[in-house]
C-alpha positions in Angstrom: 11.2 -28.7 -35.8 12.6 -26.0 -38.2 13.7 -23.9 -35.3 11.4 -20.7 -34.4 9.6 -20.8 -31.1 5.5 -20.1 -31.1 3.8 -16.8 -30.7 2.5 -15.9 -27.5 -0.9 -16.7 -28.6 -0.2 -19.8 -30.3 1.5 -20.8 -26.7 -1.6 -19.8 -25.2 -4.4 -21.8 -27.2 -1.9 -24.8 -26.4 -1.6 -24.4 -22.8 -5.7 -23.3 -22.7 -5.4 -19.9 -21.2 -5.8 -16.5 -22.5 -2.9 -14.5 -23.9 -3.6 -11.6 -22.2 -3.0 -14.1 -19.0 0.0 -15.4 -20.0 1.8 -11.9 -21.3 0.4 -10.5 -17.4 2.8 -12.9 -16.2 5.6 -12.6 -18.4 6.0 -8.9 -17.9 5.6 -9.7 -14.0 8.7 -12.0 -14.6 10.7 -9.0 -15.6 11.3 -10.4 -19.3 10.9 -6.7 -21.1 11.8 -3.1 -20.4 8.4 -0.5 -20.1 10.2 1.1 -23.2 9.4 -2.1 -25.1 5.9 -1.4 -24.1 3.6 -2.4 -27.4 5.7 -4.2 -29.5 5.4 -7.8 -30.3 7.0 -10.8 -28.1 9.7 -13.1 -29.4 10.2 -15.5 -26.7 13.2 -17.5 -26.5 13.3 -21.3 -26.0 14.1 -20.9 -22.2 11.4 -18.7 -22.2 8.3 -21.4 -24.2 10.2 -24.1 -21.7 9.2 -21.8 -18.7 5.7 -20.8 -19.7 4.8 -24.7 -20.2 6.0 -24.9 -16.5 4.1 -22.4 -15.5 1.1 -22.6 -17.1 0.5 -26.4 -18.2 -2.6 -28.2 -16.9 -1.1 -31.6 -16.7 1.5 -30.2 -14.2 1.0 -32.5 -11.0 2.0 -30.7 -7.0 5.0 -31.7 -5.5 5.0 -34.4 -2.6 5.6 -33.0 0.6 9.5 -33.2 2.1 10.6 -32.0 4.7 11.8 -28.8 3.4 8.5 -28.6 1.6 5.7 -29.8 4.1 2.9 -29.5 1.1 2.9 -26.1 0.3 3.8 -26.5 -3.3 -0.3 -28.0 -3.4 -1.7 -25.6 -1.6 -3.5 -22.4 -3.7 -2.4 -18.7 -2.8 -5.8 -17.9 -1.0 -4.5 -21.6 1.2 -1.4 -20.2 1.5 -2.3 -16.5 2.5 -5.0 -18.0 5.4 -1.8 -20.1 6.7 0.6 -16.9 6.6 -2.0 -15.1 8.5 -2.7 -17.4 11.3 1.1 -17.9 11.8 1.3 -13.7 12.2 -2.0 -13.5 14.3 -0.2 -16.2 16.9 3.4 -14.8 16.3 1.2 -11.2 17.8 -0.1 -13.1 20.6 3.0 -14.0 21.4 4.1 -10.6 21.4 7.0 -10.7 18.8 5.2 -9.3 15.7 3.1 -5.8 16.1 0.6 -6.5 12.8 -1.2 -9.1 11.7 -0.7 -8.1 8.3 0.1 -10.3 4.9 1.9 -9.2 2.4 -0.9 -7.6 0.7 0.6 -5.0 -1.0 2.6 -6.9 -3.1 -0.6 -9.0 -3.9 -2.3 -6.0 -5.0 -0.2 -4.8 -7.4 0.5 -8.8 -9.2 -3.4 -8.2 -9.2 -3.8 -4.9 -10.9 -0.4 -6.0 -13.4 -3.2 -8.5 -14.4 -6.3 -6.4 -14.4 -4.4 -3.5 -16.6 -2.1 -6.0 -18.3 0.9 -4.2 -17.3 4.0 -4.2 -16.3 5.1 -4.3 -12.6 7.5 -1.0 -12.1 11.1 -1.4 -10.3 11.2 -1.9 -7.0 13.1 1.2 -6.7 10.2 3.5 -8.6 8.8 5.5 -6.0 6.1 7.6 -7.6 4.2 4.5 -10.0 3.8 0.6 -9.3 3.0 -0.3 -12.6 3.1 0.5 -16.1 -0.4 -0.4 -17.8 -0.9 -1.9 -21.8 -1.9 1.8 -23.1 1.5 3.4 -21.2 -0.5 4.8 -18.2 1.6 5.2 -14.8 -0.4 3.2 -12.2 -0.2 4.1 -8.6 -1.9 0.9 -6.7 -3.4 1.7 -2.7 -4.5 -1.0 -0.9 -6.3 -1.5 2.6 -7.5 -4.8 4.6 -10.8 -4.3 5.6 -11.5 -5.9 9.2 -14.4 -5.9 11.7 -14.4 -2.9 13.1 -12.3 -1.2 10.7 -13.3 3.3 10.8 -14.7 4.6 7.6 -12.1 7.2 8.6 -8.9 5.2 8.4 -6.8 5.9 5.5 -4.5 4.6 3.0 -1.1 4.7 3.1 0.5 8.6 2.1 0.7 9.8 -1.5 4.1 11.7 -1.6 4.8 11.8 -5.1 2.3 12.7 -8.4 4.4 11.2 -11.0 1.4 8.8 -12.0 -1.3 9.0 -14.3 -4.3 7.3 -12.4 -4.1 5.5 -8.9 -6.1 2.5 -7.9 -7.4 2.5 -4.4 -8.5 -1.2 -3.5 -10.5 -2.9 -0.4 -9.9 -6.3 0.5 -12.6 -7.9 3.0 -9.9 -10.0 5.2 -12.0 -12.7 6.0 -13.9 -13.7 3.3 -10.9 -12.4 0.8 -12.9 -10.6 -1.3 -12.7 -7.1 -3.0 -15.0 -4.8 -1.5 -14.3 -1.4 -3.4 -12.1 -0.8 -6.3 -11.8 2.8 -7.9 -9.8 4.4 -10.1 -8.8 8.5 -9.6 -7.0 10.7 -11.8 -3.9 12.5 -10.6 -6.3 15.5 -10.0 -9.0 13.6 -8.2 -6.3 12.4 -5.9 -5.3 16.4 -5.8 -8.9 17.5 -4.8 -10.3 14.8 -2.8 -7.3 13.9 -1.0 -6.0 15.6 2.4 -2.7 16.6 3.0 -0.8 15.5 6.5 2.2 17.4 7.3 3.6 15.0 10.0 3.4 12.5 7.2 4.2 15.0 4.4 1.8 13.3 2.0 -1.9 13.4 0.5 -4.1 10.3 2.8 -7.3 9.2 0.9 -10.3 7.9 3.5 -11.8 4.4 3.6 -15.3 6.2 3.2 -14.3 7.8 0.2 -14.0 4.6 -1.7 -16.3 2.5 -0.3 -19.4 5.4 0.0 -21.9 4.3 -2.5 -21.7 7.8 -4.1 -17.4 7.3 -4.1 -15.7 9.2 -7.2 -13.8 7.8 -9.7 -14.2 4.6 -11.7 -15.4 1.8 -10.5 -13.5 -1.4 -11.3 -14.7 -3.6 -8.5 -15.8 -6.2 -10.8 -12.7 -7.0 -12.6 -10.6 -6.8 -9.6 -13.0 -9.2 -7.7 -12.7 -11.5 -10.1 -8.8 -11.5 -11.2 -8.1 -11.2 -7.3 -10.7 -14.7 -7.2 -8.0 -16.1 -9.7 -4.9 -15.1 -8.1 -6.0 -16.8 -5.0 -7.2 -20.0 -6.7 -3.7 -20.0 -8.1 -1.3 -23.2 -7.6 2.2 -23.7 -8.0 
């Protein structure tokens, strides 16, 4: 070997998935700043070592132990159905208050893969993510339930610093994206109603899910790379 580690997308035809995949999940690893946004890769022999872990098809599940009982074989869509049943008895039971998964951190690894951006700091309170043309994303997500009002709303909006934000649906049962629109920091603005007691802007069910809902619609995409994400193993 003379030295020199591949390119991302000669990695990528040698591990059979898409580039665009494999740099979704890079930037999700933290390996670049957002000001680094654009320019080309150079990955590091840690780094090629690591994608082949991640991302090569001959890569066979763990056995269970005992500090492991088989989770390492089970997909994320497996995995979220057992984190879910464990909250809906730990409610029963009258120690949890929700029944909720961690579903706002899944919907932003989503859109990071459906905008091929950059997940923002923890710490950024105004964006989520940072997407491949620069634009600040600001990523809203809801679990849909029976019985869920077309008048619940998404969680507050208390800071415009974004660019667009993405308002997502997720059917909890059958795990599936039911609505998926895009609004600009003005539709937002208009369309949105401010709560004092919360001091910020709500956005209704109804208004994304209405078959005459504003903004663009990106169900599809999101359907699909939300699909993906759940088929996901270790």
């Amino acid at each position: 070997m003379d030295g020199t580690t591949p390119t991302v997308s000669e990695l990528a035809v040698e591990l059979g998935v898409t580039a665009k995949t494999m740099r979704g999940w890079m930037r999700r690893q933290g390996w670049r700043h957002p000001v680094e946004l654009g320019s080309p890769w150079t990955l590091t022999a840690e780094q090629v070592e690591q994608l082949h872990m991640h991302f090569s098809r001959s890569t066979v599940a763990p056995a269970s132990t005992d500090d492991d009982p088989g989770f390492g074989a089970l997909t994320v869509g497996e995995l979220l159905t057992t984190y879910s049943r464990v909250l809906a008895e730990l409610r029963l039971r009258n120690v949890v208050r929700t029944n909720n998964a961690p579903i706002g951190d899944l919907a932003e690894y989503c859109a990071a893969s459906v905008y091929d951006g950059l997940l923002a700091p923890n710490s950024e309170k105004s964006y989520d993510l940072i997407a491949a043309d620069g634009s600040k994303i600001q990523v809203k997500v809801r679990l849909i339930r029976t019985g869920t009002s077309p008048a619940a709303v998404f969680s507050p909006i208390r800071s415009f610093e974004f660019d667009a934000c993405l308002f997502l649906l997720i059917d909890n049962e059958r795990s599936l994206v039911l609505a998926a629109r895009e609004w600009t920091t003005h539709q937002v603005r208009e369309h949105g109603r401010h709560r004092t007691h919360t001091n910020g802007t709500v956005v209704r069910v109804a208004q994304v899910r209405a078959a005459t809902a504003i903004g663009v619609d990106r169900t599809g995409e999101f359907d699909v790379t939300w699909q993906a994400m759940l088929a996901q193993c270790r």
